[in-house]
Each structure stands twice: as structure tokens, then as C-alpha cells.
Residue frames as qw, qx, qy, qz and C-alpha x, y, z in Angstrom:
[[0.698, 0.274, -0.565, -0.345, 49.49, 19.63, -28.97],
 [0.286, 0.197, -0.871, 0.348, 51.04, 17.45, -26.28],
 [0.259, 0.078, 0.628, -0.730, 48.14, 18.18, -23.96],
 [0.777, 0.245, -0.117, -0.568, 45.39, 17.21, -26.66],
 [0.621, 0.259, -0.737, -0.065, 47.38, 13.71, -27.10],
 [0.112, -0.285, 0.577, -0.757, 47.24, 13.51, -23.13],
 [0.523, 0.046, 0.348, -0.777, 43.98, 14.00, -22.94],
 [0.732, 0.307, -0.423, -0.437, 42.97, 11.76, -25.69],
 [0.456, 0.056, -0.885, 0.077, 44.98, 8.36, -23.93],
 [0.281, 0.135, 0.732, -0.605, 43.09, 9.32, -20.52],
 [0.701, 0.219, -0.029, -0.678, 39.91, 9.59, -22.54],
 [0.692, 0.308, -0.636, -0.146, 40.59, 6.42, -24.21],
 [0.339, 0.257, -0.840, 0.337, 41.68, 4.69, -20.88],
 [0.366, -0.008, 0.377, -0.851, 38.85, 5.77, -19.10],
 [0.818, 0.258, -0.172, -0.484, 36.28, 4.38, -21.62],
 [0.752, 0.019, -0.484, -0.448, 37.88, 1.36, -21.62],
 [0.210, 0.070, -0.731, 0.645, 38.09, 0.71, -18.17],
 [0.589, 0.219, 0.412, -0.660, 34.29, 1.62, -17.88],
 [0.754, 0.249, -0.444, -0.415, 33.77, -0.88, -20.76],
 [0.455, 0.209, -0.845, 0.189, 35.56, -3.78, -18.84],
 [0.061, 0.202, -0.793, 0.572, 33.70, -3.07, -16.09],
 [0.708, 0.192, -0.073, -0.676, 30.04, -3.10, -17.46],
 [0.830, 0.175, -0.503, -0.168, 31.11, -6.57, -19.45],
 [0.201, 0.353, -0.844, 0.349, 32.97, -8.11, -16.37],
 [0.606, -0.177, -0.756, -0.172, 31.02, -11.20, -15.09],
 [0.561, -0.492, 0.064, -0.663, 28.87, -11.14, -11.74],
 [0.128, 0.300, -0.912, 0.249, 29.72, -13.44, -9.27],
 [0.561, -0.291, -0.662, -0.402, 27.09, -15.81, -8.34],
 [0.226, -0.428, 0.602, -0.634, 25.02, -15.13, -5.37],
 [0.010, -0.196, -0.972, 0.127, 23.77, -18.39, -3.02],
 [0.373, 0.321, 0.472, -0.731, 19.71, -16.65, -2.92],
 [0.418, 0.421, 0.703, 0.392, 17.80, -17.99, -5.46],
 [0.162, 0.090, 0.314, 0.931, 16.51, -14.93, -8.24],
 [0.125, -0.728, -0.671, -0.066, 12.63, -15.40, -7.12],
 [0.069, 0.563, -0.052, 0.822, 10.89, -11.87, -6.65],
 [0.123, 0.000, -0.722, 0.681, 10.78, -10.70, -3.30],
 [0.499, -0.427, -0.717, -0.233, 7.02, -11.53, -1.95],
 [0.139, -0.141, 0.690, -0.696, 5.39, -10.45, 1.47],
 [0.438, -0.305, -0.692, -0.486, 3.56, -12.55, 2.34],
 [0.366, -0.294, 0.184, -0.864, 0.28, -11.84, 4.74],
 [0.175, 0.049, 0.972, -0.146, -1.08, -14.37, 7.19],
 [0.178, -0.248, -0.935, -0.179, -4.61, -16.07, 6.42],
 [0.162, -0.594, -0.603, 0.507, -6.08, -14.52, 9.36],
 [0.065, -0.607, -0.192, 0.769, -5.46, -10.91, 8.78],
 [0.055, 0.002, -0.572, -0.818, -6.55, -11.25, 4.98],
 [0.250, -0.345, -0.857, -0.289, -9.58, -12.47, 6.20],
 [0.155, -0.593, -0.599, 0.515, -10.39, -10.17, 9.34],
 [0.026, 0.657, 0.543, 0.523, -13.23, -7.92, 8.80],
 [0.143, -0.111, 0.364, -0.913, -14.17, -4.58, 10.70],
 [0.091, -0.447, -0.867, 0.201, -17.31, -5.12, 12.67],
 [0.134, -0.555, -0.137, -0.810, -19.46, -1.67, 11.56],
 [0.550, -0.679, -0.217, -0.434, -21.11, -1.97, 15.59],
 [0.741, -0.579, 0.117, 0.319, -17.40, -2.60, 17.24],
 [0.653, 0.131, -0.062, 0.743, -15.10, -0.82, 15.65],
 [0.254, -0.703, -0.288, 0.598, -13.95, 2.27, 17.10],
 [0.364, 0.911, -0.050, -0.186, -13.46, 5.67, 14.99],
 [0.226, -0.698, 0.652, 0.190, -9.61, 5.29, 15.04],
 [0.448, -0.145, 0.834, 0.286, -9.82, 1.22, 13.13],
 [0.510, 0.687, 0.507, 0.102, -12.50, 2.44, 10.74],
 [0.281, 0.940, -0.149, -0.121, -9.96, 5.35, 9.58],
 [0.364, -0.617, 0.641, 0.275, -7.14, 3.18, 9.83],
 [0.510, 0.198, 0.834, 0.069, -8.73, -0.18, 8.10],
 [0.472, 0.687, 0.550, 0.056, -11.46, 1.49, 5.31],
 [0.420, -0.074, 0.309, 0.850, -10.22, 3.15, 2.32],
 [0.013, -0.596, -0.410, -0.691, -11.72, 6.55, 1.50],
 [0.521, -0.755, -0.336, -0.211, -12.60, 7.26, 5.25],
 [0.207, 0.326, -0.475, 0.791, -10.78, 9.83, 7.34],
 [0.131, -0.137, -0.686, 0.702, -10.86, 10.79, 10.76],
 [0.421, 0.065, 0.094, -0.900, -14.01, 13.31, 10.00],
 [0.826, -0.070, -0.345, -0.440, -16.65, 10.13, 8.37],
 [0.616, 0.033, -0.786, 0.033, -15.48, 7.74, 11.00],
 [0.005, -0.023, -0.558, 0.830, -16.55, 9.80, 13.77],
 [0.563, -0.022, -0.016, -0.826, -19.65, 9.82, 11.85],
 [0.591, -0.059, -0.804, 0.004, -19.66, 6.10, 11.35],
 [0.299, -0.112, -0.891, 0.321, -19.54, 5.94, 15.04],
 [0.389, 0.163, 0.123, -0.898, -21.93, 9.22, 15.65],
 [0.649, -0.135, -0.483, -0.572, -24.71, 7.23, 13.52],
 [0.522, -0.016, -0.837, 0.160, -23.88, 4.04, 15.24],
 [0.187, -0.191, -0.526, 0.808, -24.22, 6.20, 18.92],
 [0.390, 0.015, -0.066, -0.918, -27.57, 7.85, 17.79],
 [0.607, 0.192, -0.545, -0.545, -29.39, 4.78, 15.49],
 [0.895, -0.141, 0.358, -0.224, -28.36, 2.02, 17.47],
 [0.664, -0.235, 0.634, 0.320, -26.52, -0.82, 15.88],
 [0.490, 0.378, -0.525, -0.584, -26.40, -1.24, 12.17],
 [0.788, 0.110, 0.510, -0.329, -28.60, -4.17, 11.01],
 [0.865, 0.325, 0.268, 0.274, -26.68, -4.66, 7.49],
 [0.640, -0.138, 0.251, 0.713, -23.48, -3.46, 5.80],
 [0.151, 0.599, 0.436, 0.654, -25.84, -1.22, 3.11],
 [0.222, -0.947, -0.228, 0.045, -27.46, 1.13, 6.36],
 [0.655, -0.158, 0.031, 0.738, -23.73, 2.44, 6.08],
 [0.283, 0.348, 0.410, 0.794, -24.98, 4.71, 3.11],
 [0.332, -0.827, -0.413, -0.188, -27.26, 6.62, 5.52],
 [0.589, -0.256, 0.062, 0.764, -23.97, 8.06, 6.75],
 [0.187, 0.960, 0.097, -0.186, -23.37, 11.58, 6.13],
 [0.087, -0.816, 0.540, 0.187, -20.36, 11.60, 3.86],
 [0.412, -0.200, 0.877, 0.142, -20.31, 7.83, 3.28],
 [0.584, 0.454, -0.229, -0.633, -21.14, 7.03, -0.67],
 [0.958, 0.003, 0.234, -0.168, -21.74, 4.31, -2.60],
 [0.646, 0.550, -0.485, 0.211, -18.21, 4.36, -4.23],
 [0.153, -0.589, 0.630, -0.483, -16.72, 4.54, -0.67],
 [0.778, -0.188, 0.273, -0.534, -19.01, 1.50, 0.07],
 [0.963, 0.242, -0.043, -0.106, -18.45, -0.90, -2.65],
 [0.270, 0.804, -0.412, 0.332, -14.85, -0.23, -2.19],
 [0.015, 0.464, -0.760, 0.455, -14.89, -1.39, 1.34],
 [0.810, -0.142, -0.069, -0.564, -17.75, -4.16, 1.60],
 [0.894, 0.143, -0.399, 0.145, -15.60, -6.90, 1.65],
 [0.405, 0.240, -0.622, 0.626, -13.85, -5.77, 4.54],
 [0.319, -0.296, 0.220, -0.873, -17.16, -5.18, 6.69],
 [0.263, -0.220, -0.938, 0.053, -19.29, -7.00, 8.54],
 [0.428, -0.407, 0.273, -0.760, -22.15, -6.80, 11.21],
 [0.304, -0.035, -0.915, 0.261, -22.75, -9.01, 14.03]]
């Protein structure tokens, strides 16, 4: 009986000792509450992959959907065909679709 009455004041002391510390007030830090942002220069939101200077390695690093195997073709075509004369002769790629295109058009060019 003594050991159920025990238990019962730790139980009880416990609980409210984790209550006091849930409701106990948060000292105020000096950082304002804003959410935490990264933010990306100008430049590098804006630099594009040249499709007739980039190498296999920045077209699998840079274009989403394209691994190591369709950027080798990227540069294979490129190393057969000659340059590329617009962003669209992409789709003549083996492996390179038009979801994979529209996906990454905005980040292509040709010079």
C-alpha cells in the first residue's frame, strides 16, 4: 500500500514538473522571427547552359532528367551533327524527350 502512495506523489510530481515546464515562458531571442531564406545571386539564376559548350559532366550536373548516359549523347550528337542551330534540334537526341525538354528550355541556350 505504501509503495502505491509512493508511486502516485512521484507520478504526480513528475507531471507537474513537465507541466511547468511546457507553460514556462521563452526568453526572448535578439534575431528577428523572419523565415530563413537563401538567397541566390542574379547571375547564377540567370546563367544558361550553352547546348554547343557545355561539356557532358555540366549538362548532367545543370539539366534535370539527364544523366551521365543522355549527356554523353548530348555531346555525341553535338560531335557527329555539328553545332545545334536551336534549343528544339535537342529532341533529335536519342533519349532526350519532349518532357525532358520543356522542363529544361529555360535553362538552355545556343550561341
Amino acid at each position: 500500500m505504501r509503495t502505491g502512495y509512493f508511486y502516485s506523489l512521484i507520478f504526480a510530481f513528475l507531471t507537474s514538473a513537465s507541466i511547468a515546464a511546457i507553460a514556462a515562458p521563452v526568453a526572448p531571442s535578439d534575431s528577428p522571427k523572419a523565415p530563413l531564406v537563401m538567397e541566390v545571386p542574379a547571375a547564377a539564376q540567370s546563367a544558361r547552359i550553352d547546348l554547343n559548350d557545355a561539356d557532358a559532366v555540366t549538362l548532367q550536373k545543370e539539366l534535370s532528367g539527364v544523366g551521365e548516359a543522355k549527356a554523353k549523347a548530348i555531346v555525341a550528337y553535338r560531335e557527329t551533327n555539328g553545332p545545334f542551330a536551336s534549343v528544339d534540334e535537342l529532341l533529335e537526341v536519342k533519349g532526350i524527350g519532349k518532357a525532358i525538354l520543356d522542363r529544361n528550355r529555360e535553362k538552355l541556350e545556343v550561341n
